[in-house]
KOLPADO-363410 format. One line per field, with one value per residue (C-alpha): x, z, y; residue number from 0; chain. Coordinates in nm, 2 decimals. Example, Ala and Ser with C-alpha at 12.3 -4.5 7.8 and 13.67 -1.06 7.14 Angstrom:
REM residues 2
px [1.23/1.37]
pz [0.78/0.71]
py [-0.45/-0.11]
n [0/1]
chain [A/A]
END
This chain:
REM residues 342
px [12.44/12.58/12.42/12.06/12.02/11.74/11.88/11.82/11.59/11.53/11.21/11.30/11.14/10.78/10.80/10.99/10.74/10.89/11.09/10.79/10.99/10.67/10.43/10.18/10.36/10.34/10.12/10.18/9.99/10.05/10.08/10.18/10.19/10.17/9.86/10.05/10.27/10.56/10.76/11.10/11.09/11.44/11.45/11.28/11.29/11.03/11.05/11.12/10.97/10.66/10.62/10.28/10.51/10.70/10.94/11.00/11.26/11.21/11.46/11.21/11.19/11.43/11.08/11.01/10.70/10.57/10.30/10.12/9.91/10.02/9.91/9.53/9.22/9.31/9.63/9.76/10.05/10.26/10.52/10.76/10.84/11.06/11.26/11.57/11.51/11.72/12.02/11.95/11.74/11.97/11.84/11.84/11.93/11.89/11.73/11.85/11.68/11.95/11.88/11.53/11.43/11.66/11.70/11.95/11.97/12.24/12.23/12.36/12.47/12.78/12.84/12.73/12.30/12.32/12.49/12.88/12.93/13.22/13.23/13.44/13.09/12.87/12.59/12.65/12.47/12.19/12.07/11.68/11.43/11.21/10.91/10.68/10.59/10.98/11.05/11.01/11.28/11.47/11.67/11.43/11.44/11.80/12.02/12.33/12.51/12.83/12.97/13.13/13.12/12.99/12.80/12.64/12.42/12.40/12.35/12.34/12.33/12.62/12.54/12.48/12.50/12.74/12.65/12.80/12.83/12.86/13.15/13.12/13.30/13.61/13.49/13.51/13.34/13.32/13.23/13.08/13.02/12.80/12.94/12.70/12.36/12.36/11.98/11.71/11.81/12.19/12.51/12.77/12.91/13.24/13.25/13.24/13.44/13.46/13.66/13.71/13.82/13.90/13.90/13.94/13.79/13.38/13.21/12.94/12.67/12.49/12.13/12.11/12.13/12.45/12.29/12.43/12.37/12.57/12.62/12.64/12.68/12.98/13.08/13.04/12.91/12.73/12.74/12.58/12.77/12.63/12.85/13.05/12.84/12.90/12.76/13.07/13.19/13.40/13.60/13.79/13.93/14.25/14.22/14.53/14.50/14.70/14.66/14.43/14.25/14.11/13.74/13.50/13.46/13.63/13.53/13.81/13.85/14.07/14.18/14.24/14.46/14.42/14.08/13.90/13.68/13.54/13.34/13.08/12.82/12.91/12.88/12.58/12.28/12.35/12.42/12.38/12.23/12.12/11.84/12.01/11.84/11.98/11.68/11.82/12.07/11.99/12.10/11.80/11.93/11.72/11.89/11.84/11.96/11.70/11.47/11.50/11.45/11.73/11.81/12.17/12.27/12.60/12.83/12.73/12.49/12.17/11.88/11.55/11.47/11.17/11.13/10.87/10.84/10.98/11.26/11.50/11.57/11.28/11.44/11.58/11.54/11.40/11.29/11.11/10.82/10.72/10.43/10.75/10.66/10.92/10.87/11.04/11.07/11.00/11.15/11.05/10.69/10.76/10.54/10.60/10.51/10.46/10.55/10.42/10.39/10.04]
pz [0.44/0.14/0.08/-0.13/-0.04/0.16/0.50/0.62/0.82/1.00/1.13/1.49/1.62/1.65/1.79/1.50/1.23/1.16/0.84/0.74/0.83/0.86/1.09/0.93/1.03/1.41/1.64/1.78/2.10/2.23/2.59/2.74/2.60/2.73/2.90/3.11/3.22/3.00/2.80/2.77/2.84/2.77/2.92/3.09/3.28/3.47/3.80/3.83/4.18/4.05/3.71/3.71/3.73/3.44/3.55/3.31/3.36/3.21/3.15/3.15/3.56/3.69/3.75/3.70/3.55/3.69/3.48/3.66/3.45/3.14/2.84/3.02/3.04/3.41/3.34/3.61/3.65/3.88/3.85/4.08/4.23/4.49/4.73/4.56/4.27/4.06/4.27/4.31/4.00/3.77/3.37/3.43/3.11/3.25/3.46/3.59/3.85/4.08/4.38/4.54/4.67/4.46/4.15/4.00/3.78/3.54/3.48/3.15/3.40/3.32/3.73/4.05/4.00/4.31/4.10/4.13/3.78/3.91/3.71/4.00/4.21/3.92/4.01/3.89/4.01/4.24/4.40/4.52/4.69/4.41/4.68/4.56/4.92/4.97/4.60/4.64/4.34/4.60/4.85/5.15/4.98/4.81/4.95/4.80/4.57/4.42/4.26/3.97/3.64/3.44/3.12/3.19/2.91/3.02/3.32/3.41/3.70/3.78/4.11/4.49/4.44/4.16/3.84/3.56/3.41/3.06/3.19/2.92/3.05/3.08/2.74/3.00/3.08/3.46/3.70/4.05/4.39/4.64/4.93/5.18/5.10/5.38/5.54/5.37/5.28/5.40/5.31/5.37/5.03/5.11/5.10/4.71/4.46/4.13/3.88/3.52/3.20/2.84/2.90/2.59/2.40/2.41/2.21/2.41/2.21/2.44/2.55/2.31/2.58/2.51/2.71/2.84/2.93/3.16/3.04/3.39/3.19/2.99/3.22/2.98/2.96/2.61/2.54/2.26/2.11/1.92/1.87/1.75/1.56/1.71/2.00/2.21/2.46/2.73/2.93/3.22/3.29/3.21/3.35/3.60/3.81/3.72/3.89/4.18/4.14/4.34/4.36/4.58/4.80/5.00/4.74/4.63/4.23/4.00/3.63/3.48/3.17/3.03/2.95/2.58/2.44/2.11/1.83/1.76/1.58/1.35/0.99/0.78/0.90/1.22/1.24/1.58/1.86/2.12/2.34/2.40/2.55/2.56/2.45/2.47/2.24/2.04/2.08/2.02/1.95/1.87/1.62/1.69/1.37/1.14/1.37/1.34/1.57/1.51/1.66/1.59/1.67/1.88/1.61/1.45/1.24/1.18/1.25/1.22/1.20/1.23/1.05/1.31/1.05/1.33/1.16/1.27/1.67/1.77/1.95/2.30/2.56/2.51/2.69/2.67/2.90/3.08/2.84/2.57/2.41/2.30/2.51/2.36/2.44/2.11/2.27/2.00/2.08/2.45/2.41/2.53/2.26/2.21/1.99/1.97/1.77/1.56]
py [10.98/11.17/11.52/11.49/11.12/10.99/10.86/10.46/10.34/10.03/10.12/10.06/10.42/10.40/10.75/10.89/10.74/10.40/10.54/10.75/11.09/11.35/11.42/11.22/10.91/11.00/11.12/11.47/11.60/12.00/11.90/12.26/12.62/12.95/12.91/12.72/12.94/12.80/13.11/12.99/12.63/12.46/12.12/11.86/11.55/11.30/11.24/10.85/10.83/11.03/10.95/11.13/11.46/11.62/11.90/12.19/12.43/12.76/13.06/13.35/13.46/13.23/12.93/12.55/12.45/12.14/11.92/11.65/11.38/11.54/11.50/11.39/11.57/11.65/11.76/12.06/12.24/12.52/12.72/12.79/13.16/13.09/13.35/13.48/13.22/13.45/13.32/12.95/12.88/13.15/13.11/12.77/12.52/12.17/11.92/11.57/11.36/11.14/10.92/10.90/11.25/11.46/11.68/11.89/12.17/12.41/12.73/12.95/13.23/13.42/13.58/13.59/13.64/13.89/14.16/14.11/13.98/13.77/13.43/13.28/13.30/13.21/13.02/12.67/12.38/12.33/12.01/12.04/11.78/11.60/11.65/11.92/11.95/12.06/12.24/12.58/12.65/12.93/12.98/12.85/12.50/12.45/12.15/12.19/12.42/12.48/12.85/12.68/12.68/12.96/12.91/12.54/12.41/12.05/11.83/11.41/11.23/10.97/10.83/10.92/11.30/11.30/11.50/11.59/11.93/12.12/12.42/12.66/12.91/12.73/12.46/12.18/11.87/11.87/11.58/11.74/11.57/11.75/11.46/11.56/11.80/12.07/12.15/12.35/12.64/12.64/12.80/12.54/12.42/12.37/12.00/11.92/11.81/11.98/11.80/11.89/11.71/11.80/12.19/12.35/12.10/12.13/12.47/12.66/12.89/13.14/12.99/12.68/12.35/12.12/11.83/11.52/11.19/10.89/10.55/10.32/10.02/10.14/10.44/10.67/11.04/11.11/11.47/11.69/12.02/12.19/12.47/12.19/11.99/11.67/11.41/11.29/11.04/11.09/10.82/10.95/10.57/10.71/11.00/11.16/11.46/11.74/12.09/12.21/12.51/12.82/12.87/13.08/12.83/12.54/12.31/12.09/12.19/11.93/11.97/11.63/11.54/11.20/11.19/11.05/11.24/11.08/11.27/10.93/11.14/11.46/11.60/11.52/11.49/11.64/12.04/12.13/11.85/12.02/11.79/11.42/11.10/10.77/10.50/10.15/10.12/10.40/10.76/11.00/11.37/11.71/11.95/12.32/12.41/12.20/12.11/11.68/11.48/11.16/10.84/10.71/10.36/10.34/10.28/10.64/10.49/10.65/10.45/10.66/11.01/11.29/11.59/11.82/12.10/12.32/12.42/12.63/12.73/12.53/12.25/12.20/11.93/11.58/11.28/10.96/10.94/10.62/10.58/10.54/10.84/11.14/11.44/11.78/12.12/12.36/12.64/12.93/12.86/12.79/12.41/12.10/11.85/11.47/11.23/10.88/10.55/10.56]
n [0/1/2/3/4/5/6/7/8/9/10/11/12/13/14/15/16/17/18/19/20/21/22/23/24/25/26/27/28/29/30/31/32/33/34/35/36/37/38/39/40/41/42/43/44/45/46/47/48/49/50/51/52/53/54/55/56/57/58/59/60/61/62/63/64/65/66/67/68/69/70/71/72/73/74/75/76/77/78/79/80/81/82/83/84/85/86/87/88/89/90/91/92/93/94/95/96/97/98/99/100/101/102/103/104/105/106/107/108/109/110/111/112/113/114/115/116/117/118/119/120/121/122/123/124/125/126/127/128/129/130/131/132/133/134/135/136/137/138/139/140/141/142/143/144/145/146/147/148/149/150/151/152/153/154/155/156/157/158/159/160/161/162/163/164/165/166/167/168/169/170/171/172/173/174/175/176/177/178/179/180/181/182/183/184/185/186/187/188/189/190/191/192/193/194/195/196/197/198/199/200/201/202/203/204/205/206/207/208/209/210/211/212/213/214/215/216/217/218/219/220/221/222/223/224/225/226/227/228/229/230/231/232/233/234/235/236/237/238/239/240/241/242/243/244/245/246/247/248/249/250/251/252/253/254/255/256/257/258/259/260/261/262/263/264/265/266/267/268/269/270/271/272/273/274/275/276/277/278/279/280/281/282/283/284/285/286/287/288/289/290/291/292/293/294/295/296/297/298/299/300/301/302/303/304/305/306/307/308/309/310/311/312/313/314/315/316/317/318/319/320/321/322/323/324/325/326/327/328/329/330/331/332/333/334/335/336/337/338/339/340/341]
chain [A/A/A/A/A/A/A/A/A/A/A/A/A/A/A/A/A/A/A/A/A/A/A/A/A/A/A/A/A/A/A/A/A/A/A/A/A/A/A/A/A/A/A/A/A/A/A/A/A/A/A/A/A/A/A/A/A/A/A/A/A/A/A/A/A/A/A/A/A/A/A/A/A/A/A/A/A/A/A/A/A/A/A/A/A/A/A/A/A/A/A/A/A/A/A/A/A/A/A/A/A/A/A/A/A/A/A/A/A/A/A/A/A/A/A/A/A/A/A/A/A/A/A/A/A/A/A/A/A/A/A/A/A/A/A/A/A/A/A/A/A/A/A/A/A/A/A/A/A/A/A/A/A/A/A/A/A/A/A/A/A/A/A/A/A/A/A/A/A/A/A/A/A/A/A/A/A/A/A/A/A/A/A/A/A/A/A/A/A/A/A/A/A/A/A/A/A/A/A/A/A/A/A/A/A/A/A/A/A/A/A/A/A/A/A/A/A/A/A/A/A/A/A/A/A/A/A/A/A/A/A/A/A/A/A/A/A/A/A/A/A/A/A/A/A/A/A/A/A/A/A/A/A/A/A/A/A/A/A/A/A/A/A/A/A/A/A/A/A/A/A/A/A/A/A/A/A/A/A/A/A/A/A/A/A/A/A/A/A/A/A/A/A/A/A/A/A/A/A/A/A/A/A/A/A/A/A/A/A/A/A/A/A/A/A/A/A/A/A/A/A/A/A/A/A/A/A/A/A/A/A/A/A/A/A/A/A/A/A/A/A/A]
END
């Protein structure tokens, strides 16, 4: 859409307003604030084997905030303060559930969390159990970890335990197998596989999520930059191995040449996508920078959009909920809102 003009809509996003743009044409529910113990909320996710659950992570303290039945009058919620969560849970930016039982999480941490400032030990991803029986979000209850990258602002789940990861420290896209979690609280990572693709070629922007999404059906990871502007693909089909490298651990580390990384989404309307969701064939995006919430067709097109009168460094993480609504983090007023058809 040229600049000044009103962009199409089909109407398809009951969530968005149906083409009616403002809040009036949606219905907005505050689910969490700070009286739940939420201060700097910056993404969230639904556990698919407790749907009842929605799993906040928040920077402030190193903590998850978990919501059960929320958005209902007997809505609850805890947040985590697990032992040496500082390490394990480290400004965390990201959340991704993966097969039944577990959860993973990113961190924006620029060293190693137990003071040697070393980004070769930074504390990059952490696989948990989903139970909240098991969660502790520490040490006690970790399963898995990996130290590599630095700087994450994104996570998705492939399959089995494979996630992918926004490497901001070294601007790469990076695919990461845990293989085999080690028990509760363990120190054995050296079984991974930590492969990365297109380094040099993704932005990152200190504390604003860059989050990601996979495609199974076209193996395909969507991922949002905003320090670039754009939403991306990236298909490894093609993809070659080309150097090992050293890490902190025994973890075997892979750059990859080959690799497509396409800009789909970029220029107007969209300034900086920071939350992503994949909705059917639609590609829901939240904009830090104006505070819209979008949804683009696959061909780039835009197909509905939101304006939440946020404005400007309001936005982070989204999701839609098993009730079909859109779940989103407003991150300047540390909230977890709602929006649904009327």
């Amino acid at each position: 859409e040229g600049e000044g003009e009103t962009p199409v809509s089909d109407g398809l996003v009951g969530f968005l307003g149906s083409g009616g743009h403002t809040l009036a044409s949606v219905e907005l529910t505050v689910v969490a604030d700070a009286s739940h113990d939420l201060v700097q909320p910056r993404d969230l996710a639904f556990d698919p084997d407790a749907p009842e659950h929605l799993w906040v992570v928040d920077r402030h303290d190193d903590a998850m905030v978990v919501l059960t039945n929320p958005g209902t009058s007997g809505m609850a919620h805890w947040r985590s303060a697990g032992l040496e969560r500082s390490h394990w849970l480290a400004k965390p930016s990201a959340i991704a559930f993966g097969s039944p039982g577990y959860v993973a999480t990113a961190h924006d941490s620029d060293g190693d969390p137990q003071g040697a400032q070393d980004p070769s030990m930074a504390m990059g991803p952490t696989l948990w159990p989903s139970s909240l029986s098991d969660f502790d979000g520490g040490r006690p209850s970790h399963l898995d970890m990996v130290h590599d990258p630095a700087l994450m602002q994104g996570i998705a789940w492939e399959r089995d335990l494979v996630y992918w990861i926004h490497d901001g420290w070294n601007r790469c896209l990076t695919r990461m197998d845990f293989v085999e979690p080690h028990e509760p609280g363990g120190t054995y990572h050296g079984d991974a596989t930590v492969d990365r693709f297109v380094c040099g070629a993704v932005g990152y922007l200190e504390d604003v999520p860059a989050h990601m999404e996979w495609d199974a059906d076209q193996a395909l990871l969507w991922f949002a930059d905003p320090d670039r502007g754009t939403v991306s693909t990236l298909d490894v089909s093609g993809a070659t191995p080309e150097q090992t490298i050293d890490g902190a651990d025994e973890a075997l580390r892979q750059e990859w040449s080959g690799a497509t990384l396409t800009a789909v989404l970029a220029g107007d309307p969209l300034v900086q996508p920071s939350g992503l969701a994949l909705y059917g064939d639609l590609i829901l995006v939240s904009d830090v920078s104006t505070g819209f919430l979008l949804a683009f067709r696959r061909d780039g097109t835009l197909a509905d959009w939101l304006d939440t009168e946020l404005g400007a460094g309001a936005l982070a993480g989204i999701t839609v909920g098993p009730d079909g609504a859109l779940w989103v983090v407003d991150r300047a007023s540390a909230r977890v809102l709602r929006f649904a058809a009327l």
